[in-house]
C-alpha positions as CSV (number, residue, x, y, z in Angstrom):
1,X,12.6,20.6,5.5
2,X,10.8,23.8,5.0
3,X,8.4,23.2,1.8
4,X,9.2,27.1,0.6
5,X,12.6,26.5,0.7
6,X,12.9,23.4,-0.8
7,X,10.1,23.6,-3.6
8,X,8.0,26.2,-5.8
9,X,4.2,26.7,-4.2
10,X,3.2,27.4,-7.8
11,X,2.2,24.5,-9.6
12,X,3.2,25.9,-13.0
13,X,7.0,25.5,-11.4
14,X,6.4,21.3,-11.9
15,X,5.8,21.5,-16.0
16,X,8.7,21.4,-18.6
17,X,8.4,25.4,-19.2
18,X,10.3,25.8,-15.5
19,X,12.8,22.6,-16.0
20,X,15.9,24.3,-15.4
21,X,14.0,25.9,-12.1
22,X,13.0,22.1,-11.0
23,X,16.4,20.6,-11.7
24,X,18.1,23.5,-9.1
25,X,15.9,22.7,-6.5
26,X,16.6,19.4,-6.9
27,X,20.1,19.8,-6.9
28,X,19.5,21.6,-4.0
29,X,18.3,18.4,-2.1
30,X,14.7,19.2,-3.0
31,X,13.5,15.6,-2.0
32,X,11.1,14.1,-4.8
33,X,8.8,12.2,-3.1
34,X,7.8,15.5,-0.5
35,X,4.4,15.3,0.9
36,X,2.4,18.5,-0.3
37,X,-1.1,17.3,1.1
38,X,-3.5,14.3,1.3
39,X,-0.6,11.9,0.7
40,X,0.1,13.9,-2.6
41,X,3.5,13.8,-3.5
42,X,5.1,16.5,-6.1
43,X,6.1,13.7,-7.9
44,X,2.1,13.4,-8.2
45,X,1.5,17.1,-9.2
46,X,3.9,16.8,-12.1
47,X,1.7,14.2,-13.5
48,X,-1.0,15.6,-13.0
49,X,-0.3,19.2,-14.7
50,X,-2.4,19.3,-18.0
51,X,0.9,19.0,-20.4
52,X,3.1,15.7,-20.5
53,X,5.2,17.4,-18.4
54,X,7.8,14.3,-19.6
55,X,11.1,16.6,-19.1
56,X,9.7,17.5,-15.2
57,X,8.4,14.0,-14.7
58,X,11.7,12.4,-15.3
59,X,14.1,14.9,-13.8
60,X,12.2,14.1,-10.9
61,X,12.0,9.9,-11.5
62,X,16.1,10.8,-11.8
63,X,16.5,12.3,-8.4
64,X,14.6,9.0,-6.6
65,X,11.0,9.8,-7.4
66,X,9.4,6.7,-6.3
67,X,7.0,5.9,-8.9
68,X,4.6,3.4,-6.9
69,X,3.9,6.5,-3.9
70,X,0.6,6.9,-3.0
71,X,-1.8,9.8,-1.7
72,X,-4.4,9.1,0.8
73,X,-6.7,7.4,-1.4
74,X,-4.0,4.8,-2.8
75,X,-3.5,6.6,-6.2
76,X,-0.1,5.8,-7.8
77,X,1.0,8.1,-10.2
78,X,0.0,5.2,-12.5
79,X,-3.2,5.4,-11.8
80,X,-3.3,9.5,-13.0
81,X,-1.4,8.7,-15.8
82,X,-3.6,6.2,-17.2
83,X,-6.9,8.3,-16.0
84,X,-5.5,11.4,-18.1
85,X,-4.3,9.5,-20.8
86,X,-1.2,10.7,-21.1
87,X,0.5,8.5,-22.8
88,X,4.2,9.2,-23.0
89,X,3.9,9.4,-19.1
90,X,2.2,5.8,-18.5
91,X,5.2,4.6,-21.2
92,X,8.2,6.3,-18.7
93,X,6.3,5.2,-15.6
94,X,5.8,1.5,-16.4
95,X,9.7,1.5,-18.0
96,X,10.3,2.6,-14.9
97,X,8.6,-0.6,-13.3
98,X,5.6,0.8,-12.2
99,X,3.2,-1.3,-10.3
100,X,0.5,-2.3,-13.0
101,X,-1.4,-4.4,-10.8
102,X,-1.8,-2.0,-8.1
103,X,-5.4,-0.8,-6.5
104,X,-7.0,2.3,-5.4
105,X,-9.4,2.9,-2.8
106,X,-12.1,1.6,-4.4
107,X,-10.3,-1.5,-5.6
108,X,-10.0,-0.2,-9.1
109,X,-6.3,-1.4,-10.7
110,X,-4.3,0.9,-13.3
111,X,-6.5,-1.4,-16.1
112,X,-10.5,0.0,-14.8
113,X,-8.9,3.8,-15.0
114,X,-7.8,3.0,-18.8
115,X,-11.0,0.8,-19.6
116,X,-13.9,3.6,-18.5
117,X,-14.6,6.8,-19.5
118,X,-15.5,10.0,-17.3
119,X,-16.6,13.1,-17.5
120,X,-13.7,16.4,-17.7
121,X,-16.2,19.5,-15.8
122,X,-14.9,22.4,-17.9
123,X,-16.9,24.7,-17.1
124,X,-19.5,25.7,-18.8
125,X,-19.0,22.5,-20.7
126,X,-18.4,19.1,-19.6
127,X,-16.3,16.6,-22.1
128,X,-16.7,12.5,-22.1
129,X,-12.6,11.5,-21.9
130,X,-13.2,7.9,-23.8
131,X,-10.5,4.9,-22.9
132,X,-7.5,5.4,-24.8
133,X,-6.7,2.1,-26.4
134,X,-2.9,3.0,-27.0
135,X,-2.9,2.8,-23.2
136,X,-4.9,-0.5,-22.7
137,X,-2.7,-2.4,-25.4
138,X,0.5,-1.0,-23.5
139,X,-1.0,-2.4,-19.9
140,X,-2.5,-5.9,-21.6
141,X,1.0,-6.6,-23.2
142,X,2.8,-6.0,-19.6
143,X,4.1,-9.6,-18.3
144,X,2.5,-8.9,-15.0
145,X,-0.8,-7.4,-15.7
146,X,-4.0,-9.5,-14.2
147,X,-6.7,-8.4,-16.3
148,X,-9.1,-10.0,-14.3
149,X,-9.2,-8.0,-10.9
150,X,-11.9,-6.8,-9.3
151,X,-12.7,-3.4,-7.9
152,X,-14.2,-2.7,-4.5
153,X,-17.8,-3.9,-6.6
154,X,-16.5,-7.0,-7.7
155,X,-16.7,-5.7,-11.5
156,X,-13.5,-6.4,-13.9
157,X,-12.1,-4.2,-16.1
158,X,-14.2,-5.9,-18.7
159,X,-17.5,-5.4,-16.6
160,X,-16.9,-1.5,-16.4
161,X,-15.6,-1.4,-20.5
162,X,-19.4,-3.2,-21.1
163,X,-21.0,-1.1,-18.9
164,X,-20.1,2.0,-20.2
165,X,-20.4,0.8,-23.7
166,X,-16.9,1.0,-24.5
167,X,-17.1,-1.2,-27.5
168,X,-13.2,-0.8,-28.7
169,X,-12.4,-1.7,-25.0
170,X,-14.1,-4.5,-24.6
171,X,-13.2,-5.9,-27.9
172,X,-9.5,-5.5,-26.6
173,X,-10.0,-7.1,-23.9
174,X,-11.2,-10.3,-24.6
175,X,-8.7,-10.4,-27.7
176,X,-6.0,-10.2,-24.2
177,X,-8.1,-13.2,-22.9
178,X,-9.9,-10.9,-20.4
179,X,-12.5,-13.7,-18.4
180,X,-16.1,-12.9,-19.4
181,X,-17.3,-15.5,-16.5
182,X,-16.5,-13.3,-13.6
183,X,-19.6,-11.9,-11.8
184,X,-19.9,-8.7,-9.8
185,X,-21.2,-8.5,-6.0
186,X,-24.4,-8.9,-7.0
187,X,-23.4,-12.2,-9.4
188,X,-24.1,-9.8,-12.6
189,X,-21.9,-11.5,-15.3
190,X,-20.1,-8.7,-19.0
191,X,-23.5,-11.1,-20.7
192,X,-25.8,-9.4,-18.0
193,X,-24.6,-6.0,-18.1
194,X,-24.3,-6.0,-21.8
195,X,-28.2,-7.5,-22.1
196,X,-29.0,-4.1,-19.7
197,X,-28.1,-1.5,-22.5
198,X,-29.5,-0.7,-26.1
199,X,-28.6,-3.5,-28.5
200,X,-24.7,-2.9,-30.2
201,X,-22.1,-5.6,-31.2
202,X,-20.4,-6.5,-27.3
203,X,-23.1,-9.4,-26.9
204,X,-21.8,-10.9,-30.0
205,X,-18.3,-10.3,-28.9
206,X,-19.1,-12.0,-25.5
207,X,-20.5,-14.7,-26.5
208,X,-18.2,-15.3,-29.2
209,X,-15.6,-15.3,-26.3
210,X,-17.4,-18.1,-24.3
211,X,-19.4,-15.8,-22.0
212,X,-22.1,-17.9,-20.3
213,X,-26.2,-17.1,-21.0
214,X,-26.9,-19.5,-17.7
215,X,-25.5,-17.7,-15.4
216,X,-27.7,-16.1,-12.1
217,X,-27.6,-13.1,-10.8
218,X,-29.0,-12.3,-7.2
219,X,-32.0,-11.3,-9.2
220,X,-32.5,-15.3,-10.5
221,X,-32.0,-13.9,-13.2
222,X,-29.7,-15.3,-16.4
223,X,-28.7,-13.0,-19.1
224,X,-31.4,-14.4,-21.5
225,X,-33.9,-13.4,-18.6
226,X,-32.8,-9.8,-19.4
227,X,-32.9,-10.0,-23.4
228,X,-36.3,-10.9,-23.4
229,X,-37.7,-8.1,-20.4
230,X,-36.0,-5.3,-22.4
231,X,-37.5,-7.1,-25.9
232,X,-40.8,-7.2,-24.2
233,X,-40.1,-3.2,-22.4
234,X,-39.5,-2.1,-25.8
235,X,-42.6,-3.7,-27.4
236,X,-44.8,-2.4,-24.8
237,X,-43.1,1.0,-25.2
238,X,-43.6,1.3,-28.7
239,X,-46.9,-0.4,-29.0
């Protein structure tokens, strides 16, 4: 099928604005799940447009989209969903039985998109996009989710959520039962990592949710180890 026959070149033909163009190509034959590069799918495009695009999205879900596709580097449309919390598209894609347990590349499931934050390079500004906890709680209370996968490092999404500080995240997490036992490649621990960053309230948290302060890293070191080299780092700092 000749892609300029069959669909727009022009992105801005995928959002909600050019719906009654996207439903005559499809009722054209326009085939949903088309290939436009790297594995990347229309159906990813449309999610991936800056607006809901929730009219495009499910004309196309309606014509066969198939929701679990991925592009070269194992992104479902989940995945960009969830990583541009968009909220009324992660609700339509999961109704729409959406793999929730699915990995990337880098081994990093639907739950370590929603759980971290990242930077949006707009230039000459750059924003922090902070985990949306809307979309957490909708992934958490899914039958199927495993909150306790681990990426390509060996981190959970509670590891990344105490990593980057995302105290709401975290929080959430272990509320779901999220396992704060489960050590990274290098046998760091949520207590480790949390023990690495300026003092705030996921310790407490952690340890209130049964997180051990014997485990070892590859370091030999336990948690506790950590506590009292950045108490004596700070001392020495501000002596």
């Amino acid at each position: 099928m000749d892609i300029r026959g069959a669909y727009p070149l022009n992105l801005h033909d995928y959002r909600d604005s050019n719906l009654a163009g996207l439903q005559d190509i499809l009722e054209k034959g326009g085939d949903p799940n088309y290939q436009v590069y790297s594995g990347i799918t229309v159906f990813h495009e449309a999610v991936c447009f800056p607006s809901d695009n929730i009219g495009a999205f499910r004309e196309l879900i309606n014509a066969g989209a198939n929701v679990n596709c991925r592009t070269h580097l194992d992104l479902t449309p989940l995945h960009l969903a969830v990583h541009y919390r968009k909220r009324r598209v992660v609700d339509a894609l999961i109704q729409s039985r959406a793999s929730v347990n699915v990995k990337d590349f880098l081994g990093r499931t639907i739950l370590h998109h929603a759980a971290c934050k990242w930077a949006l390079q707009v230039r000459p500004a750059s924003f922090q996009v902070h985990p949306d906890m809307w979309i957490i709680n909708k992934l958490l209370k899914h039958d199927s989710i495993d909150r306790n996968l681990v990426d390509s490092n060996g981190e959970t999404p509670l590891l990344v959520a105490v990593k980057d500080q995302q105290i709401e995240a975290v929080e959430l997490l272990l509320f779901k039962e999220a396992n704060p036992n489960i050590c990274n490649n290098v046998s760091e621990t949520p207590l480790h990592g949390a023990f690495s960053q300026p003092p705030n309230s996921i310790e407490i948290q952690l340890l209130l949710s049964g997180a051990s302060i014997y485990s070892v890293d590859k370091k030999g070191q336990t948690p506790l180890d950590i506590l009292i080299k950045s108490g004596l780092d700070s001392q020495r700092m501000n002596g």
